[in-house]
C-alpha positions as CSV (number, residue, x, y, z in Angstrom):
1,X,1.7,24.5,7.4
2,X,0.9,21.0,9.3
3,X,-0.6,18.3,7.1
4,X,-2.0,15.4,9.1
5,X,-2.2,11.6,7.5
6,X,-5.8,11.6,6.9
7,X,-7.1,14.5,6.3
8,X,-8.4,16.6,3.1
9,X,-6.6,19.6,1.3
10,X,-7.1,21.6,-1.4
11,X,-4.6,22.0,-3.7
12,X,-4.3,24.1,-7.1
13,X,-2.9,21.9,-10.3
14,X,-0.6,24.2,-11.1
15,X,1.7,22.3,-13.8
16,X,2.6,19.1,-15.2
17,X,6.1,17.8,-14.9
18,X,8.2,14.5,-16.1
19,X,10.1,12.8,-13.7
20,X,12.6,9.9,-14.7
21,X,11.7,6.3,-13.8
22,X,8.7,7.8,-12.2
23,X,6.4,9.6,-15.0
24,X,4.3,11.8,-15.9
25,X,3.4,14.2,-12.2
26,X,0.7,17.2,-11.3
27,X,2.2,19.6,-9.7
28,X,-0.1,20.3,-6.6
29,X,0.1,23.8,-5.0
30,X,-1.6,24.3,-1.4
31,X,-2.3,27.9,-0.1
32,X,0.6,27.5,2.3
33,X,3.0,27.4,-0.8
34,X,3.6,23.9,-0.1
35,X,4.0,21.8,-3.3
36,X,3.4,17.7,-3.9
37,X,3.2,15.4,-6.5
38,X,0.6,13.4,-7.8
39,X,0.9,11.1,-10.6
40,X,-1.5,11.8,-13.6
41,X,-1.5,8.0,-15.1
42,X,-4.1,6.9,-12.1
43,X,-6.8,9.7,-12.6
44,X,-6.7,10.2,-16.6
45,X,-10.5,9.5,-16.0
46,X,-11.0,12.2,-13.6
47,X,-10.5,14.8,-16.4
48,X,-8.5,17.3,-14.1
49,X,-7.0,20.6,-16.3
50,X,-5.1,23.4,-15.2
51,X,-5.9,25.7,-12.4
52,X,-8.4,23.2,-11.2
53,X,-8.7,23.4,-7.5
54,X,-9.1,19.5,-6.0
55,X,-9.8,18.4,-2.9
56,X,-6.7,15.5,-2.0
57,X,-6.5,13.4,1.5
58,X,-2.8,12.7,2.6
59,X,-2.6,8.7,2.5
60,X,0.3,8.1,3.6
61,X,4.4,9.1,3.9
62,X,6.6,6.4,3.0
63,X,10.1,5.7,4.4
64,X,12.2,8.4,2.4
65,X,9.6,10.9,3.0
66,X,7.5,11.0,0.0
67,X,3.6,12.1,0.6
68,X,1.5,10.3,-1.3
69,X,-2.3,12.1,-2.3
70,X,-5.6,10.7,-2.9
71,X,-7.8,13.2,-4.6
72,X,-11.7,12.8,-4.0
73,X,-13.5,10.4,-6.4
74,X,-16.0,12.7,-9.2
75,X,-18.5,10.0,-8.1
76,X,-17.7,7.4,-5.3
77,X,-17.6,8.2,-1.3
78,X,-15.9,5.9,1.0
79,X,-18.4,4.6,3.3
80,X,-21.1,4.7,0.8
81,X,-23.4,1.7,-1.1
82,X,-23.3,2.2,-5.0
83,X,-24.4,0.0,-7.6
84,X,-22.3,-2.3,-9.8
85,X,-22.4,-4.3,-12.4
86,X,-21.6,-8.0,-12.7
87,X,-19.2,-9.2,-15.3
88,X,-17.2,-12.5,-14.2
89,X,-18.2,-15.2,-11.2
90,X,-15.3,-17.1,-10.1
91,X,-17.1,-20.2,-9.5
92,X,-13.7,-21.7,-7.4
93,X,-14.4,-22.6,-3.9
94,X,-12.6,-20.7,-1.2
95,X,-11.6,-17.8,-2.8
96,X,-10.6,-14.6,-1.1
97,X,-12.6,-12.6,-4.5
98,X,-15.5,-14.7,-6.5
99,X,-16.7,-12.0,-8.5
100,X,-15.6,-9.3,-11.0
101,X,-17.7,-5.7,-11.5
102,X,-17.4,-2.4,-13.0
103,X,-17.7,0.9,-12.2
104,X,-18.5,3.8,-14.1
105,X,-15.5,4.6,-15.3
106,X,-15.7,1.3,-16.6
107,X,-12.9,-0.1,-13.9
108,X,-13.0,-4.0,-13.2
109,X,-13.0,-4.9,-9.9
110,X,-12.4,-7.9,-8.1
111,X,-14.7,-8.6,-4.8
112,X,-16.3,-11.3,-2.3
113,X,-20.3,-11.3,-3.0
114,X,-22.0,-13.7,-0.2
115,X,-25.1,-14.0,-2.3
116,X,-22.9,-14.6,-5.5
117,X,-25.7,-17.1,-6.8
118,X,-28.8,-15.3,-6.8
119,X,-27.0,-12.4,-9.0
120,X,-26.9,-13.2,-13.0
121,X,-24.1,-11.4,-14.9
122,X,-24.8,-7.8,-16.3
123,X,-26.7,-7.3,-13.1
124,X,-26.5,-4.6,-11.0
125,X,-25.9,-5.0,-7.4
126,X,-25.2,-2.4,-4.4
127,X,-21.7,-2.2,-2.6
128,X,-20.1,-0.2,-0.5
129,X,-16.9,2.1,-0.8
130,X,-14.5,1.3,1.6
131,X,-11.6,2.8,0.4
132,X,-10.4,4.6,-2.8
133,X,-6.5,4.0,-3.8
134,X,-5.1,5.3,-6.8
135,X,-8.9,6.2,-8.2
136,X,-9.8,2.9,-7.7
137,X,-12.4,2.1,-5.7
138,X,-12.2,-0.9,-2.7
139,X,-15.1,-2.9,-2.5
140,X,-17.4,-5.5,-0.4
141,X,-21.2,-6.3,0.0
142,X,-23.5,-5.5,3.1
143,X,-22.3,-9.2,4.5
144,X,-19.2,-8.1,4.5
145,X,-17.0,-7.8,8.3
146,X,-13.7,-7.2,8.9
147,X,-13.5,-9.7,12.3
148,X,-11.6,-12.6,13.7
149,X,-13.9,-15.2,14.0
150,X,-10.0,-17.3,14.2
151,X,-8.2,-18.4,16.8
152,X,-5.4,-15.8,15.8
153,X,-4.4,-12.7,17.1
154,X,-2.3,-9.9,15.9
155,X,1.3,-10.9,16.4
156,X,0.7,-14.5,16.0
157,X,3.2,-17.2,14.3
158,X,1.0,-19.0,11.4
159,X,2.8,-21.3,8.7
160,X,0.4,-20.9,5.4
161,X,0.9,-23.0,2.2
162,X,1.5,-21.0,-1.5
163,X,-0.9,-22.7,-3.8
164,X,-1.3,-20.5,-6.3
165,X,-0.7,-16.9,-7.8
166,X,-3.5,-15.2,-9.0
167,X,-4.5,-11.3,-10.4
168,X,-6.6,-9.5,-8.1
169,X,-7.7,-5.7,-9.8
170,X,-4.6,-5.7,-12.0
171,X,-1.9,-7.2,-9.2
172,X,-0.4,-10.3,-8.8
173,X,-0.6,-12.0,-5.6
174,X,0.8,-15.3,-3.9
175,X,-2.4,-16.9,-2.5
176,X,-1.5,-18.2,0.8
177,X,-3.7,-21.3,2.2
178,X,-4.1,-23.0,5.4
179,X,-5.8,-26.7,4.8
180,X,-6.6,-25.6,1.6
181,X,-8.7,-23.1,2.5
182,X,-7.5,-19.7,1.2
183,X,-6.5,-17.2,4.2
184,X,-4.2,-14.3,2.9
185,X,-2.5,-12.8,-0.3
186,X,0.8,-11.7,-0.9
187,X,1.4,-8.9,-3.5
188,X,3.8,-10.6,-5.7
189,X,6.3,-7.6,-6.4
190,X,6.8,-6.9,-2.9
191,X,7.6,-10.6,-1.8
192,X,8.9,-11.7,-5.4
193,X,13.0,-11.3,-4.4
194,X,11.9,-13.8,-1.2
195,X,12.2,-16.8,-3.5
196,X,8.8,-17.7,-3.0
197,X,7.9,-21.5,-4.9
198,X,4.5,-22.6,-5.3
199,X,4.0,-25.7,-2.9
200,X,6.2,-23.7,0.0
201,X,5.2,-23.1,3.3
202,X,6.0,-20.0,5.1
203,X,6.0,-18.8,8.5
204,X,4.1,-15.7,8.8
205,X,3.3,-13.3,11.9
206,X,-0.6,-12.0,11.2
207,X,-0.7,-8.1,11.3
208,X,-4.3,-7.8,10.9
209,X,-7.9,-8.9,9.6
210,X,-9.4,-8.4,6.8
211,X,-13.0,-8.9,5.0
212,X,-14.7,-12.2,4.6
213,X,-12.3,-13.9,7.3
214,X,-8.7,-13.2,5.9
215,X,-5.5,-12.6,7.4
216,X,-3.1,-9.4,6.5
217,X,0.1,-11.1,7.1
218,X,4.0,-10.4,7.0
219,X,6.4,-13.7,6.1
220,X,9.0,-13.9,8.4
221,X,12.2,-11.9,6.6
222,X,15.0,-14.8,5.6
223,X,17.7,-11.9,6.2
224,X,16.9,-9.4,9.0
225,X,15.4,-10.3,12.5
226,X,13.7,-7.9,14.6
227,X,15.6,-5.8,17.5
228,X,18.7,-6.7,15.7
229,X,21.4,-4.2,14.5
230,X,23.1,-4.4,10.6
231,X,25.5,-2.7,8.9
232,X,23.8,-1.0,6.2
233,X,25.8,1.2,3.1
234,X,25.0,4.5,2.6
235,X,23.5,5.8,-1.2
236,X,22.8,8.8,-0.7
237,X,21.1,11.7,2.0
238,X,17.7,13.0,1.2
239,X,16.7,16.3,2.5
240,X,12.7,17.2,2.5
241,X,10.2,18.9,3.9
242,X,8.0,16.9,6.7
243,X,4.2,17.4,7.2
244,X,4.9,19.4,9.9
245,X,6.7,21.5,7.3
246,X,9.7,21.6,9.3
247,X,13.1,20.4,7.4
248,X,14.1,16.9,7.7
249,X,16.5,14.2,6.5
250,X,16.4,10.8,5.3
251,X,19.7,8.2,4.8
252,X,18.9,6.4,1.5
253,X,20.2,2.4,1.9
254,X,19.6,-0.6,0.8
255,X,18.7,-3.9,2.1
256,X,20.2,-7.0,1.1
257,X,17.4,-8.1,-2.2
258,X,18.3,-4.1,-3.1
259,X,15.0,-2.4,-2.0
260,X,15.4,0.8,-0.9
261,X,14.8,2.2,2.4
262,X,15.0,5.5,3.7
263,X,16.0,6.0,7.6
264,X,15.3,9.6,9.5
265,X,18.4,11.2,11.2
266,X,19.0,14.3,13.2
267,X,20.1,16.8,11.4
268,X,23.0,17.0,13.9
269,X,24.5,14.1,12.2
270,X,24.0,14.9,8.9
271,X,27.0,16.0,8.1
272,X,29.1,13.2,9.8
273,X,26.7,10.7,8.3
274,X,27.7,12.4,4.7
275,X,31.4,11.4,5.4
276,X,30.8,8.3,6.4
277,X,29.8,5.1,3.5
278,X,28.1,2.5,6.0
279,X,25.9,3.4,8.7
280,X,24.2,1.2,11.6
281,X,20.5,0.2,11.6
282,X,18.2,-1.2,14.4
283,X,15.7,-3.4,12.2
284,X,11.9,-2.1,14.0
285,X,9.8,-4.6,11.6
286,X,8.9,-5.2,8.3
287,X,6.9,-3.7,5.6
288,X,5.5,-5.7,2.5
289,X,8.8,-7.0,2.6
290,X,11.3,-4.2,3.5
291,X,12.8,-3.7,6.9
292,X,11.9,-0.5,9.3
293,X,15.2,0.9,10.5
294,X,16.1,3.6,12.9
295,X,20.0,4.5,13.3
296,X,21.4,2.2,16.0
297,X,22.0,4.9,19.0
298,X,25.4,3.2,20.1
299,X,26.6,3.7,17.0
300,X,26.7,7.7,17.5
């Protein structure tokens, strides 16, 4: 069975199951036989039992294979207007969020509201769904654009100032400035091992826009360069099951600041690889802070 990024699934909660360091997981079983996770701690509020059949999108696979699910909202569709209420308006000027509402599951939310002035608190006010993420919905008002009315493009150098760290919907970000004007956020626990100082300026390379004018950016990496090839040690060899469905293999290593990331290799190599305890690595970009690697081909 293929699963595509994207697309909806049913699944059947079959059981429950503890894994260490990770929690408390659903068991999903697809018709196909096919089983995934899904942690329980985001979606206590969706009342799912037993046997229930959901409907899930696959969001994403990350570098050591793991699919991650986002099962369809009780209430909210993306793409769809909704009313809120207001509970909190950030009165500080340039600020990537200014207000704070709450759904009906009683979630606070952080979002830009152009018209922030003519809306009194316990108010209700319509928004659109852009996006759900671990049952949470993503938020913005019928102003709203994702454009770049900037002079930068996507794979642009911009140096941005950190002025401030700040909780956005239960994160911690490094707010990034540029003449004191608020332009991008950071999450804090990807970027946090950087060394990051309020008052710094950073380069950054912009990898996209997003609402009300802000950048999605990437700080330059102060150990790995792109196109370049490291010596990386191997932890361990992870085999799993791709969406495809076909049998594949991740190396398990670890960058310098000791995140983990997961490279794909043949599985003609597998079993040298397992004999060997460093392996070669072609740095392909970054990811909130960890580098994209492929095995360096002169090294086989």
């Amino acid at each position: 069975m293929k699963f595509e990024v994207g697309s909806w699934y049913s699944f059947i909660i079959s059981s429950i199951t503890n894994i260490p360091e990770k929690g408390e997981h659903y068991i999903l079983l697809h018709e196909s036989g096919r089983k995934l996770l899904l942690k329980t701690s985001f979606y206590n509020k969706y009342n799912f039992y037993l046997g229930q059949k959901i409907e899930c999108r696959i969001d994403k696979v990350n570098c050591t294979g793991q699919v991650f699910l986002e099962p369809k909202h009780p209430f909210y569709t993306e793409g769809s207007f909704y009313s809120f209420t207001l509970i909190k308006v950030n009165k500080e000027d340039n600020s990537l969020f200014n207000a704070t509402v709450k759904d009906l599951f009683d979630n606070e939310i952080d979002v830009f509201i152009h018209q922030i002035k003519s809306i009194k608190l316990n108010e209700s006010i319509l928004l659109k769904v852009i996006h759900i993420k671990k049952g949470i919905p993503v938020l913005e008002d019928d102003k709203s654009e994702t454009v770049n009315i900037s002079n930068k493009q996507i794979g642009s150098k911009i140096k941005l100032s950190i002025t401030n760290i700040k909780k956005y919907n239960s994160e911690d970000y490094y707010i990034l400035t540029e003449q004191n004007i608020e332009k991008a956020k950071l999450k804090l626990k990807h970027f946090q091992k950087y060394g990051f100082a309020l008052g710094d300026e950073i380069n950054c390379q912009v990898i996209g826009f997003g609402i009300n004018n802000s950048l999605v950016v990437e700080p330059v990496n102060p150990w790995y360069e792109v196109g370049k090839s490291y010596v990386f040690k191997v932890e361990s060899i992870v085999e799993y099951v791709d969406l495809e469905g076909n049998k594949s293999y991740n190396i398990i290593v670890f960058d310098i600041p000791k995140n983990k990331c997961g490279v794909k290799i043949d599985d003609k190599v597998v079993k040298r690889i397992s004999e060997i305890k460093e392996v070669r690595c072609i740095v392909k970009g970054f990811r909130k802070g960890r580098p994209q690697l492929e095995i360096d081909p002169v090294y086989f």
